[in-house]
GUKE-994976 format. One record per residue: residue number from 1; residue in three letters; x, y, z of N, C-alpha, C, O, CB in turn. Coordinates in Angstrom, 2 decimals, padded with zeros to 5 digits. Glycine has a CB too. Layout:
N
[atom NUM; "ALA"; [X; Y; Z]; [X; Y; Z]; [X; Y; Z]; [X; Y; Z]; [X; Y; Z]]
...
This chain:
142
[atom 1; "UNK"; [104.59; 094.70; 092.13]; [105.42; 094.28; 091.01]; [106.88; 094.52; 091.36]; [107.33; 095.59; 091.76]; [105.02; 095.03; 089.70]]
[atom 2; "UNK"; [107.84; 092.96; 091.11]; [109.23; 093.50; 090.93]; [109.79; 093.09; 090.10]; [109.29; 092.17; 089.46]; [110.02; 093.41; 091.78]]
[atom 3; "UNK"; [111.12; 093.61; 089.74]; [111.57; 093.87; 088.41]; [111.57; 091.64; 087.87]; [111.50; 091.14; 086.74]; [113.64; 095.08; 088.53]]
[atom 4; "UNK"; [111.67; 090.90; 089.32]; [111.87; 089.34; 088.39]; [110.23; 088.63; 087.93]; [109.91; 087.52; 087.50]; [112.83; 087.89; 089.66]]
[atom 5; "UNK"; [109.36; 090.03; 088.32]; [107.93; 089.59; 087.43]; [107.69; 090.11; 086.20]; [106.59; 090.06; 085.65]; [106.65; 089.95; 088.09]]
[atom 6; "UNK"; [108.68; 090.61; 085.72]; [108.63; 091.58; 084.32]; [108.30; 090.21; 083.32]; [107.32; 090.25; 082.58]; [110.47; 092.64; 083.85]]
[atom 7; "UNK"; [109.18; 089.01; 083.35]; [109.28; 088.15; 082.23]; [107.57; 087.96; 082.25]; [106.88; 088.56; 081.43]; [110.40; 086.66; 082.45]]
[atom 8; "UNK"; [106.89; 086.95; 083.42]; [105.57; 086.79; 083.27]; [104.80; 088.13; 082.76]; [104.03; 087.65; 081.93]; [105.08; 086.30; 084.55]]
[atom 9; "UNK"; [104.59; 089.30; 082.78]; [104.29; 090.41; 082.54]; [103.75; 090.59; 081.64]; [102.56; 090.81; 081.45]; [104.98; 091.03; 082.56]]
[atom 10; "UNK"; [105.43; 090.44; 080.32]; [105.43; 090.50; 079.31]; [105.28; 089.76; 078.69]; [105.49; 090.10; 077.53]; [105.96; 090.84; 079.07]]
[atom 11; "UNK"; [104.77; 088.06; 078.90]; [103.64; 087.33; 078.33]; [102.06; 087.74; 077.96]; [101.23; 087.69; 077.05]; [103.55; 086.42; 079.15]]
[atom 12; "UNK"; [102.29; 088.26; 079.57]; [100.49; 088.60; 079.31]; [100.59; 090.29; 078.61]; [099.47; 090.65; 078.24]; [099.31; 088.63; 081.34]]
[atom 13; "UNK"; [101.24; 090.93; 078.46]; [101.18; 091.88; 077.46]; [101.49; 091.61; 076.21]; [101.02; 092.33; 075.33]; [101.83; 092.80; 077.73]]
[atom 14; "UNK"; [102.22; 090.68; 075.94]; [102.16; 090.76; 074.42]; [100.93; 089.79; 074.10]; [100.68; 089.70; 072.89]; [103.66; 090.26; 073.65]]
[atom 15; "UNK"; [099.99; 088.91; 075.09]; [098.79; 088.92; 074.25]; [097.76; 089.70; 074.55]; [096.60; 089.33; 074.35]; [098.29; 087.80; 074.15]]
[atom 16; "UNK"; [098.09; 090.90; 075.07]; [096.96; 091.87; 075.33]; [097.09; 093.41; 074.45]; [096.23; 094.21; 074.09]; [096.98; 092.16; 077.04]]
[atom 17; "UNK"; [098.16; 093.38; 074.36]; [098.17; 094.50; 073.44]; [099.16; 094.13; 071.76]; [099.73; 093.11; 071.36]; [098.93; 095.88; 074.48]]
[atom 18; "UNK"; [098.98; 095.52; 071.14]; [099.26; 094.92; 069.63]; [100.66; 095.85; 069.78]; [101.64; 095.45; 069.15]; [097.90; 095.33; 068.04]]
[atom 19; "UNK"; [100.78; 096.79; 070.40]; [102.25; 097.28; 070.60]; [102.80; 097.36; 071.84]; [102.94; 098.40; 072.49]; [102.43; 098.52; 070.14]]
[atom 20; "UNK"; [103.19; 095.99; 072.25]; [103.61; 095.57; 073.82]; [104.71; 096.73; 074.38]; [105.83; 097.05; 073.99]; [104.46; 093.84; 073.86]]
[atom 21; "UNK"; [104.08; 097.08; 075.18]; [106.08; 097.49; 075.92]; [107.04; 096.51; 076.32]; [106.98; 095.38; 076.81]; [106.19; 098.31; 077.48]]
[atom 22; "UNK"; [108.15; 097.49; 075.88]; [109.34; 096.71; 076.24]; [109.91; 096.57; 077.28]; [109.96; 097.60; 077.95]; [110.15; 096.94; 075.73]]
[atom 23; "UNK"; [110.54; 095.39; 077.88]; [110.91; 095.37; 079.38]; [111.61; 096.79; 079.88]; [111.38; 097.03; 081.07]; [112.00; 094.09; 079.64]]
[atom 24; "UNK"; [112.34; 097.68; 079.27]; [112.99; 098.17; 080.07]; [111.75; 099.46; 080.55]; [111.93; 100.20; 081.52]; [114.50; 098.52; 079.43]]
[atom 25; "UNK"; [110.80; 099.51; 079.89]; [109.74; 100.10; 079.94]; [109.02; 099.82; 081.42]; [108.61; 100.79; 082.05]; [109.00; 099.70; 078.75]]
[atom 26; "UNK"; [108.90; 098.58; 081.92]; [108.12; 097.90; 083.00]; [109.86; 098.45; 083.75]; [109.82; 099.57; 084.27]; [107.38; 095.78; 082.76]]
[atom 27; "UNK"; [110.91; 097.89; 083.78]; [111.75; 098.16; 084.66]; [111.75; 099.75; 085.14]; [111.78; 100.11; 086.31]; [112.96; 097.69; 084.13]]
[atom 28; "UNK"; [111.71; 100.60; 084.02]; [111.39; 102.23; 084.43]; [110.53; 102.22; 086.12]; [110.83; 102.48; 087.28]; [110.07; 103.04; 082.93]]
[atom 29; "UNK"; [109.48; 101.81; 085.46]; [108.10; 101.65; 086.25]; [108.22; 101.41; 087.45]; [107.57; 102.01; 088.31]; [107.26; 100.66; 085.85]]
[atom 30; "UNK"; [109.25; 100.31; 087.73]; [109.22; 099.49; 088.58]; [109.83; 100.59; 089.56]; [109.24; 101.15; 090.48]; [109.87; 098.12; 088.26]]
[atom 31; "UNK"; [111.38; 100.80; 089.07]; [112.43; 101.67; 090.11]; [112.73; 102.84; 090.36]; [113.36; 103.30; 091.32]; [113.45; 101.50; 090.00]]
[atom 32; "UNK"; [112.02; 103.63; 088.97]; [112.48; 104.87; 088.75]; [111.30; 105.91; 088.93]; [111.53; 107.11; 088.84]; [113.12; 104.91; 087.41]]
[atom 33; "UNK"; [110.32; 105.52; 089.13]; [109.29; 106.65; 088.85]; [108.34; 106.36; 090.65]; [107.67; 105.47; 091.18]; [108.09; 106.22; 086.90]]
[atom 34; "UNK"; [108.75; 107.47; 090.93]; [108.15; 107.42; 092.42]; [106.37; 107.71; 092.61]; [105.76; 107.55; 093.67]; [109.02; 108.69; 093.31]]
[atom 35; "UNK"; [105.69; 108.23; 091.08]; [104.66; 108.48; 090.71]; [104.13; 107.10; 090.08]; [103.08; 107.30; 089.48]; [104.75; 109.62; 089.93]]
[atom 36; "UNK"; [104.50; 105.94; 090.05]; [104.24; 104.94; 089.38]; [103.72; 103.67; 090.21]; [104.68; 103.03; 090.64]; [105.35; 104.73; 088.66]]
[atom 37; "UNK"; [102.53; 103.15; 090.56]; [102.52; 102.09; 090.76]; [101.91; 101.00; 090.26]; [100.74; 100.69; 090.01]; [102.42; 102.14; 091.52]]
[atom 38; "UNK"; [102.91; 100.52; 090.17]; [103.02; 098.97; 088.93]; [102.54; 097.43; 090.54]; [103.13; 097.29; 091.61]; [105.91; 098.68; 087.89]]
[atom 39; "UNK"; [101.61; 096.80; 090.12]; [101.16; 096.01; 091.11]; [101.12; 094.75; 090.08]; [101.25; 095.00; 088.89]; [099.74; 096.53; 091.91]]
[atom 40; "UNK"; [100.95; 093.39; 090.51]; [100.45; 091.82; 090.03]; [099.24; 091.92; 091.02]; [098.85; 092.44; 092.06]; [101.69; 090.25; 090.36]]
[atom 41; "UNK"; [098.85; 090.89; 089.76]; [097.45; 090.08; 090.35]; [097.93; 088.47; 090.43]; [098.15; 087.69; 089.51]; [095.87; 090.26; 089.10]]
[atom 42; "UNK"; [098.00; 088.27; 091.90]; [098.87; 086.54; 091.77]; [097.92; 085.86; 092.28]; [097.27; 086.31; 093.22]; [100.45; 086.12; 092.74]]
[atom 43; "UNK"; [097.54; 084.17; 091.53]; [096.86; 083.30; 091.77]; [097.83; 082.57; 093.17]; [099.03; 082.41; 092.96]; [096.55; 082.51; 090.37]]
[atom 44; "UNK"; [097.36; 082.23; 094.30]; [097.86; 081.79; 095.03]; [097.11; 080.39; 095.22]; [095.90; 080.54; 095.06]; [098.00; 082.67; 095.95]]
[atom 45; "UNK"; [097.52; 078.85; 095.55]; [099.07; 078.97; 096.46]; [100.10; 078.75; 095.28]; [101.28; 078.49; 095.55]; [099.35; 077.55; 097.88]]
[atom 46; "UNK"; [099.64; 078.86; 093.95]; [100.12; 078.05; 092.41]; [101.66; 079.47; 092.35]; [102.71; 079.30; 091.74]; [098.25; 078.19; 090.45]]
[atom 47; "UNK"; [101.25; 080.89; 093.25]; [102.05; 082.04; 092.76]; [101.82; 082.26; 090.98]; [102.59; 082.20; 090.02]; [103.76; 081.67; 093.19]]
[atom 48; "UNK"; [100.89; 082.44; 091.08]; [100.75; 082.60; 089.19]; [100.71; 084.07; 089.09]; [100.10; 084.70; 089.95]; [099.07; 081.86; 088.30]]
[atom 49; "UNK"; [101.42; 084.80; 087.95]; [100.94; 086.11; 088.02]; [100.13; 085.87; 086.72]; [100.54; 085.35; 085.68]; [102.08; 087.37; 088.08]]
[atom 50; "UNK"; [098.62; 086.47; 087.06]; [097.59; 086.04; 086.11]; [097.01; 087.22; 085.70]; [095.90; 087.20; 085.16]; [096.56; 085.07; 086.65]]
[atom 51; "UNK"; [097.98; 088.88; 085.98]; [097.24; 090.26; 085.73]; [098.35; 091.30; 086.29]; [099.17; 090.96; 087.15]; [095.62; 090.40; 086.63]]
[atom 52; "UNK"; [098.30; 092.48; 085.78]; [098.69; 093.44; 086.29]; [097.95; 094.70; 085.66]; [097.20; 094.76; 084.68]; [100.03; 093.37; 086.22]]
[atom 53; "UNK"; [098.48; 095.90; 086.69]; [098.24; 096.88; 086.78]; [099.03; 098.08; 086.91]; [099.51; 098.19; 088.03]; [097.66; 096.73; 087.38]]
[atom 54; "UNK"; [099.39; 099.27; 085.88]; [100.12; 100.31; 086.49]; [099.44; 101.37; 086.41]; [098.48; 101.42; 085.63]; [101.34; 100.54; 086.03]]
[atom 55; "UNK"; [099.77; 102.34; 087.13]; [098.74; 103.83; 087.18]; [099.74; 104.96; 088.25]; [100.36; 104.83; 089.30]; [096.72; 103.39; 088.16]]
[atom 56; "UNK"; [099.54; 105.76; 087.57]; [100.58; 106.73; 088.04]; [099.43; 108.25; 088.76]; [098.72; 108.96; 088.05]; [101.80; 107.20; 086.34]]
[atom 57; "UNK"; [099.59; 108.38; 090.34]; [099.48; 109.27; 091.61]; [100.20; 110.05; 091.32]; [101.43; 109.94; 091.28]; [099.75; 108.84; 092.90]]
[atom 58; "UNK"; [099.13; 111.57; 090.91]; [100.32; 112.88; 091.76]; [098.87; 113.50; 092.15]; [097.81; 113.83; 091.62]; [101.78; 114.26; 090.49]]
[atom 59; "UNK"; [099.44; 113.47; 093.26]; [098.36; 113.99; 094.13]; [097.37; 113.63; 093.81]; [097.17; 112.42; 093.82]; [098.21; 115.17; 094.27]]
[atom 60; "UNK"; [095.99; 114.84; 093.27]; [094.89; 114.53; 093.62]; [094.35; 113.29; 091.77]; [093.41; 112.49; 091.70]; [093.97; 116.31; 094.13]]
[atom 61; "UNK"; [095.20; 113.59; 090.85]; [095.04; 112.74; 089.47]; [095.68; 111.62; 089.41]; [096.83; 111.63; 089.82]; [095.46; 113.37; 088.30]]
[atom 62; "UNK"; [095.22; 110.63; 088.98]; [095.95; 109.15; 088.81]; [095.07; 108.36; 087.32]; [093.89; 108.05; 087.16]; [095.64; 108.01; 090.62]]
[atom 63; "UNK"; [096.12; 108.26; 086.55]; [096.11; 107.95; 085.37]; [096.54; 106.36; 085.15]; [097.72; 106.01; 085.15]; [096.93; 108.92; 084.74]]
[atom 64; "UNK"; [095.56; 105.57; 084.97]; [095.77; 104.18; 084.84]; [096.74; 104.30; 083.30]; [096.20; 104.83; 082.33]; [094.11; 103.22; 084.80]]
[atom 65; "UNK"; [097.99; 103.84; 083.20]; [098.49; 103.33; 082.18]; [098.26; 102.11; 081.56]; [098.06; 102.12; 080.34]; [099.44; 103.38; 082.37]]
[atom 66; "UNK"; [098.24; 100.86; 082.30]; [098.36; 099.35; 081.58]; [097.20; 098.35; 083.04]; [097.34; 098.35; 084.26]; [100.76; 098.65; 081.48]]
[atom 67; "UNK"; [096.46; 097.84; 082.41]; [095.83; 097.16; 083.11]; [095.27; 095.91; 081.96]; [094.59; 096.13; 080.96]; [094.81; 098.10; 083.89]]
[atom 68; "UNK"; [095.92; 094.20; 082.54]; [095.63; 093.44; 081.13]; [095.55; 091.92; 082.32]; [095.93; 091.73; 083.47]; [097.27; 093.57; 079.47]]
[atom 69; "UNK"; [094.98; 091.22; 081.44]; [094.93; 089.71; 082.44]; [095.32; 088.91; 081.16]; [095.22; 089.14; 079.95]; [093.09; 089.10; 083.34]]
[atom 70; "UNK"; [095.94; 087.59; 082.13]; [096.08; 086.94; 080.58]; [094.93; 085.81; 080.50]; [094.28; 085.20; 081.36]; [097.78; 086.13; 080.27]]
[atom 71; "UNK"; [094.96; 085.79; 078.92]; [093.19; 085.03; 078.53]; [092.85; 083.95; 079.20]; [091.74; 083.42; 079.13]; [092.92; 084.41; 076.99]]
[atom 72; "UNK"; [093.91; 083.53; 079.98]; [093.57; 081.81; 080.27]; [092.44; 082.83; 081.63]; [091.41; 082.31; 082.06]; [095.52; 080.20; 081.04]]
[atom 73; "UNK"; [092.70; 083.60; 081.88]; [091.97; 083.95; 083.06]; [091.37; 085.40; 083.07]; [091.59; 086.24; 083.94]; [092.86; 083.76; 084.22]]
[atom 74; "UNK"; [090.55; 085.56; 081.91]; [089.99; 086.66; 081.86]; [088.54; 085.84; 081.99]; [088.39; 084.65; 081.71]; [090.39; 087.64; 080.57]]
[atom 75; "UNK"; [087.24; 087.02; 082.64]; [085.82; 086.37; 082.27]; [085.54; 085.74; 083.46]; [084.63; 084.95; 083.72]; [085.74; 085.30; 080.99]]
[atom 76; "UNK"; [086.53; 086.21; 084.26]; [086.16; 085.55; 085.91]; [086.13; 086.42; 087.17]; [086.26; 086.14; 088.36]; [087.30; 084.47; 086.37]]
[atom 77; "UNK"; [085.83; 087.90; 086.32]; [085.77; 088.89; 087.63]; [087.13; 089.29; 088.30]; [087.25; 089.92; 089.35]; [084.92; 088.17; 088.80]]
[atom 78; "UNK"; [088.18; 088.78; 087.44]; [089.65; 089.42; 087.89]; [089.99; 091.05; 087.43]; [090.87; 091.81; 087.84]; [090.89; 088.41; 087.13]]
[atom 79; "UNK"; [088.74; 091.28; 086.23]; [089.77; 092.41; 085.94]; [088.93; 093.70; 087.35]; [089.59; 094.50; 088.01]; [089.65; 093.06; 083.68]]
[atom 80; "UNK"; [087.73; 093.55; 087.42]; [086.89; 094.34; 088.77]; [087.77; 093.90; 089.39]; [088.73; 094.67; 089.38]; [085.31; 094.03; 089.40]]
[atom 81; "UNK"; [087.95; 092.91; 090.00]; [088.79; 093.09; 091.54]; [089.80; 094.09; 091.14]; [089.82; 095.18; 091.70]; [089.67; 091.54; 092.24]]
[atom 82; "UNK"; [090.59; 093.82; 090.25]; [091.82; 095.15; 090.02]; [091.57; 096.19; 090.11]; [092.18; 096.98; 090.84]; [092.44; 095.38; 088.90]]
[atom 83; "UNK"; [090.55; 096.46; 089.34]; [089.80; 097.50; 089.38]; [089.26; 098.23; 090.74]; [089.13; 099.45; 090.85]; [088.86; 097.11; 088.67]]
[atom 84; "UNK"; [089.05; 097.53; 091.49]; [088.30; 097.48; 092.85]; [089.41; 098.21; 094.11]; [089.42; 099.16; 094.90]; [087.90; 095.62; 093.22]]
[atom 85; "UNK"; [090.23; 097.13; 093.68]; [091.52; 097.18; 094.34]; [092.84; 098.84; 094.14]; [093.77; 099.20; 094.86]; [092.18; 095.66; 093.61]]
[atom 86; "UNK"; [092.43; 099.27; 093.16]; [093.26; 100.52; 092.49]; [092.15; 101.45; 093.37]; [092.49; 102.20; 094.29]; [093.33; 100.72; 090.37]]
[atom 87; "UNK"; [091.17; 101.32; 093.04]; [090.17; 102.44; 093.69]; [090.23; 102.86; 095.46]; [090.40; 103.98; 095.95]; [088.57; 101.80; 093.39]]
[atom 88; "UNK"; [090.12; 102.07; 095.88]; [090.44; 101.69; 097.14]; [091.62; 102.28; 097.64]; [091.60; 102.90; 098.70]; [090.52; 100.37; 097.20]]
[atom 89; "UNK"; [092.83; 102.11; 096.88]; [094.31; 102.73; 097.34]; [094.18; 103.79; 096.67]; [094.80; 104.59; 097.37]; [095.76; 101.96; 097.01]]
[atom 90; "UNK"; [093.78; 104.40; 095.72]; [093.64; 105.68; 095.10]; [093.22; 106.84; 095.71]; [093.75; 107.95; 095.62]; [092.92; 105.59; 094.19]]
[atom 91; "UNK"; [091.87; 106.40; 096.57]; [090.73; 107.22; 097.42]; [091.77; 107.22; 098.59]; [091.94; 108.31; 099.14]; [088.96; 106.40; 097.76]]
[atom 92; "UNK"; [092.37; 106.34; 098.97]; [093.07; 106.35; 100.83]; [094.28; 107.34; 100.40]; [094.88; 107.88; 101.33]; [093.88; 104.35; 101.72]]
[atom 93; "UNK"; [094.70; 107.62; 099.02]; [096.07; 108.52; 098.91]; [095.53; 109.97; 098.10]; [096.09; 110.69; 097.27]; [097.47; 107.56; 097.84]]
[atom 94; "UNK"; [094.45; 110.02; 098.63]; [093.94; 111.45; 097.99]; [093.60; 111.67; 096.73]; [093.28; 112.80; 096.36]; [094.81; 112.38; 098.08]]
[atom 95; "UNK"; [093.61; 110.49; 095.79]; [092.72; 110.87; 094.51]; [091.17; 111.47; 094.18]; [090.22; 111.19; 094.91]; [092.68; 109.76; 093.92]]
[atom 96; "UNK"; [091.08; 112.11; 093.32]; [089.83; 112.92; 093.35]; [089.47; 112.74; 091.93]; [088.31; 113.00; 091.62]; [089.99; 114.51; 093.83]]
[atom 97; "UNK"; [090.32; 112.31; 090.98]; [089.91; 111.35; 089.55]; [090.63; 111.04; 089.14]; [091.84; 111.27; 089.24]; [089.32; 111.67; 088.48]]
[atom 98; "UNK"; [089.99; 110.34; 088.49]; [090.94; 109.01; 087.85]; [091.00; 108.89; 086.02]; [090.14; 108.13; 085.56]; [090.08; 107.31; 088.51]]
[atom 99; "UNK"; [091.70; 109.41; 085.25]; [091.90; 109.09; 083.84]; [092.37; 108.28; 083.04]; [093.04; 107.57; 083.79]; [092.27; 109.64; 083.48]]
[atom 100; "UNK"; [092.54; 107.74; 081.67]; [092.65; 106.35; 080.90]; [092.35; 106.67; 079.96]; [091.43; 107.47; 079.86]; [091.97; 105.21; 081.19]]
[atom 101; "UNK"; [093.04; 106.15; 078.80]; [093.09; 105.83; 077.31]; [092.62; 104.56; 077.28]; [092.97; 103.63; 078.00]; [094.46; 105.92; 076.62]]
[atom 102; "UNK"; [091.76; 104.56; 076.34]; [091.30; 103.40; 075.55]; [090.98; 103.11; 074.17]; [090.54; 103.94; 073.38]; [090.41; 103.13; 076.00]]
[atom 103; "UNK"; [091.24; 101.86; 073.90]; [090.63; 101.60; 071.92]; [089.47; 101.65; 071.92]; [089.05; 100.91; 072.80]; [090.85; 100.10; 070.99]]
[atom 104; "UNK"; [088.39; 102.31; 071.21]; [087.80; 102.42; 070.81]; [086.94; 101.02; 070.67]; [085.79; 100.86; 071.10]; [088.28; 103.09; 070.13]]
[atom 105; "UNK"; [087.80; 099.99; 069.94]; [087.71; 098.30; 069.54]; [087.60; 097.63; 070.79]; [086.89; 096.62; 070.84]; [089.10; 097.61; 068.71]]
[atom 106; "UNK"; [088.18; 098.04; 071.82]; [088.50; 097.22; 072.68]; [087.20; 097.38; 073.79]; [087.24; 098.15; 074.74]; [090.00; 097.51; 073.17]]
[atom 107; "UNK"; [085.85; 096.35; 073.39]; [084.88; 096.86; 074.01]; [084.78; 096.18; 075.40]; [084.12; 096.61; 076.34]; [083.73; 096.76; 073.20]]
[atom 108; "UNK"; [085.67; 094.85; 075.38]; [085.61; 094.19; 076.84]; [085.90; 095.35; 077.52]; [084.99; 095.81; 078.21]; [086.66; 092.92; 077.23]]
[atom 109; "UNK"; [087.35; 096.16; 077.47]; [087.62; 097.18; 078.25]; [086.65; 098.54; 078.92]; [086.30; 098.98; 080.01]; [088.52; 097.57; 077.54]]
[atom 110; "UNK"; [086.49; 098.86; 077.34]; [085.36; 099.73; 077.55]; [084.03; 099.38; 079.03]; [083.85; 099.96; 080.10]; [084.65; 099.59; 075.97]]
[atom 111; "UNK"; [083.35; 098.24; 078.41]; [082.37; 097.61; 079.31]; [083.09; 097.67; 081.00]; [082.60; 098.10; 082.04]; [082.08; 095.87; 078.68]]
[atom 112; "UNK"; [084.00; 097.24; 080.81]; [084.60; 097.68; 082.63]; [085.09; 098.68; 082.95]; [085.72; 098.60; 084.00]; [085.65; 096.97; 083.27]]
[atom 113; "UNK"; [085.09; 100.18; 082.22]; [085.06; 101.09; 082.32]; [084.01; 101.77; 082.78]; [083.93; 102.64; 083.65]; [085.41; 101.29; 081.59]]
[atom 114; "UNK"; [082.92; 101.10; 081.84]; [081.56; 101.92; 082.19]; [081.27; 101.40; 083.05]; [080.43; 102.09; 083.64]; [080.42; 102.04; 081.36]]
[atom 115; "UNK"; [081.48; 100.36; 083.64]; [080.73; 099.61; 084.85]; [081.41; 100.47; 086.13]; [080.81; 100.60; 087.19]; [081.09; 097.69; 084.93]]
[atom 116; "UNK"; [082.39; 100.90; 085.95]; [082.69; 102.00; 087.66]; [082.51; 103.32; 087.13]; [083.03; 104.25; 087.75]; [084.60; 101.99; 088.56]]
[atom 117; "UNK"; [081.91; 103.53; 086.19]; [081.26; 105.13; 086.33]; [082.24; 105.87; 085.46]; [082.42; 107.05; 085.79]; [081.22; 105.88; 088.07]]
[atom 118; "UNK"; [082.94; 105.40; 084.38]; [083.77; 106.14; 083.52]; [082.99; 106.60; 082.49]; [082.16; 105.91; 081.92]; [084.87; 105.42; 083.03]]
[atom 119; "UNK"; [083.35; 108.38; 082.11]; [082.50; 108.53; 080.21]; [083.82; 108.71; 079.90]; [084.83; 108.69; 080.60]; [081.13; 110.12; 079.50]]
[atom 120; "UNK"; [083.57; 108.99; 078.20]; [084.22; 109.26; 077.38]; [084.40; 111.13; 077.61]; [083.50; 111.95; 077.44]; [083.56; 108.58; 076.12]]
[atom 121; "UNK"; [085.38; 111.33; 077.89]; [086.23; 112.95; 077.94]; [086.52; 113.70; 076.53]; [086.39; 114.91; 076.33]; [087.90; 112.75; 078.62]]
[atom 122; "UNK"; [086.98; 112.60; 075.48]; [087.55; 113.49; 074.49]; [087.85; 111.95; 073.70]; [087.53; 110.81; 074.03]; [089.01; 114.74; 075.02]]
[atom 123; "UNK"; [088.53; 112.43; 072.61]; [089.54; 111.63; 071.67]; [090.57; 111.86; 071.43]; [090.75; 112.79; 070.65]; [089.32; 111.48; 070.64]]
[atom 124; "UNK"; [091.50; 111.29; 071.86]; [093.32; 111.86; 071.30]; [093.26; 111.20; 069.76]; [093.17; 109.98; 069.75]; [095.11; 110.89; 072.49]]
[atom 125; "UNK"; [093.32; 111.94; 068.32]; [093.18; 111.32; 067.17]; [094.29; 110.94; 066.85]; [095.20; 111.77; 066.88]; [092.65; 111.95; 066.26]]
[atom 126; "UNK"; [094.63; 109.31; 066.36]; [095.50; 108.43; 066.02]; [096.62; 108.32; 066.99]; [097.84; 108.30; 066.80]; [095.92; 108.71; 064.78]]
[atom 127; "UNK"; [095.92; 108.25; 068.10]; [097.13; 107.94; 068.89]; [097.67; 106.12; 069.27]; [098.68; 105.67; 069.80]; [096.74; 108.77; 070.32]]
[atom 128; "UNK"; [096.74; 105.64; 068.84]; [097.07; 104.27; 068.39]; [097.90; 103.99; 067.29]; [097.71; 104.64; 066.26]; [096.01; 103.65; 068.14]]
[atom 129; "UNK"; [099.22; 102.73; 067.35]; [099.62; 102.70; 065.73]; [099.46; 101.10; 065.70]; [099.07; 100.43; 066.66]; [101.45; 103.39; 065.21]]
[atom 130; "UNK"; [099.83; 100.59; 064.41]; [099.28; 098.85; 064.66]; [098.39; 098.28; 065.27]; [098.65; 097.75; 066.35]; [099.99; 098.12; 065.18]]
[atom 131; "UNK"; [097.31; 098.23; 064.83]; [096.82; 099.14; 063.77]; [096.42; 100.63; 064.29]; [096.32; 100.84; 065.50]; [095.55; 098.46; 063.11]]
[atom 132; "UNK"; [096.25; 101.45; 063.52]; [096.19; 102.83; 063.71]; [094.68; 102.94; 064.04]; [093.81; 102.31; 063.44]; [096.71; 103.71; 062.42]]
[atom 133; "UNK"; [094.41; 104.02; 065.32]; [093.38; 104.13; 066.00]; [093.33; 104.99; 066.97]; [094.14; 104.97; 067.90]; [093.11; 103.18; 066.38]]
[atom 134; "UNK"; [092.28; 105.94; 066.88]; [091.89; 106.82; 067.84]; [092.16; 106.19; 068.97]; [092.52; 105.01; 069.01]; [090.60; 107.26; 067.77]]
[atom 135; "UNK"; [091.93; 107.20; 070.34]; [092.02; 106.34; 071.65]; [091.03; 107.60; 072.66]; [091.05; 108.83; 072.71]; [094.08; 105.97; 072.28]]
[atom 136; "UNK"; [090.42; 106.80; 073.20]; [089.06; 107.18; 074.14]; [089.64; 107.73; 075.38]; [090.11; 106.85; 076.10]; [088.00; 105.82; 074.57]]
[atom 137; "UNK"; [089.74; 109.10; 075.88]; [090.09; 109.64; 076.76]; [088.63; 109.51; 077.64]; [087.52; 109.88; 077.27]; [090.73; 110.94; 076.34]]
[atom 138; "UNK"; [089.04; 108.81; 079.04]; [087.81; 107.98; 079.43]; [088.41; 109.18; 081.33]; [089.50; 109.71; 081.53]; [088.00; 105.36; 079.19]]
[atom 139; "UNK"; [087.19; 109.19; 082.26]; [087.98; 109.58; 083.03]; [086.15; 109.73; 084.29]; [085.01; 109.62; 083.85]; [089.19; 111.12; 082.31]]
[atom 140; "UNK"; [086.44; 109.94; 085.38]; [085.29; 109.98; 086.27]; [086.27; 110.36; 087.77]; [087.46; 110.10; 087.99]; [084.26; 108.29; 086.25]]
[atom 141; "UNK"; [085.20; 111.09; 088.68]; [085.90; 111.76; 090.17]; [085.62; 110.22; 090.78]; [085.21; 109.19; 090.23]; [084.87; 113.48; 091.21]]
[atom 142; "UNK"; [086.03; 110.51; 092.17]; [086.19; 109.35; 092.85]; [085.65; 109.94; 094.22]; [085.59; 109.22; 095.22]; [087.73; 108.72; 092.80]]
């Protein structure tokens, strides 16, 4: 990810989540946080960015923050490859688990959670707002 893929980004986040971040939020990401990596998922040879991913490495913990596709291209095995693809660079830089928030509602997510071996850890209560909602502290070793 660089900072002139933020605009596409923030298409596909504001139809993936109900309280989008704001660009300067993805720009943080991008330049400032040496614990942060913010990646695209690009349809080639069209260059489409059709997904992204951020998740933040310190050392042996890495905490997926934002992982979203946009609908025209969800339901086609893009969000596993991401998935696939984070794991892969996670394990080669010394991760030993991997943690994530999730809605509760949000069972597509869920379902590709459980499919690489994630449980439920805990509940952070109302840490969702618009609408207001618990969020699934989800997490598994690697």
């Amino acid at each position: 990810m660089v900072e002139s893929d933020i605009p596409d980004i923030l298409v596909i986040e504001r139809y993936s989540f109900p309280n989008p971040w704001k660009p300067a939020a993805f720009v943080g990401e991008v330049h400032n946080s040496p614990i942060s990596h913010p990646m695209v998922l690009v349809i080639r040879p069209e260059n489409i960015i059709v997904g992204y991913v951020i998740y933040w490495q310190i050392k042996e913990e890495v905490q997926i923050n934002n992982i979203a596709l946009h609908p025209n291209f969800r339901g086609r095995g893009l969000g596993t490859i991401m998935m696939k693809y984070v794991f892969e660079r996670v394990i080669l830089n010394g991760a030993r688990y991997i943690i994530l928030e999730v809605r509760p509602s949000n069972t597509t997510a869920l379902h590709l959670y459980e499919k690489f071996g994630f449980s439920v850890l805990g509940v952070r209560k109302g840490y969702y707002i618009n609408p207001a909602e618990d969020a699934l502290v989800m997490g598994k070793t690697v």
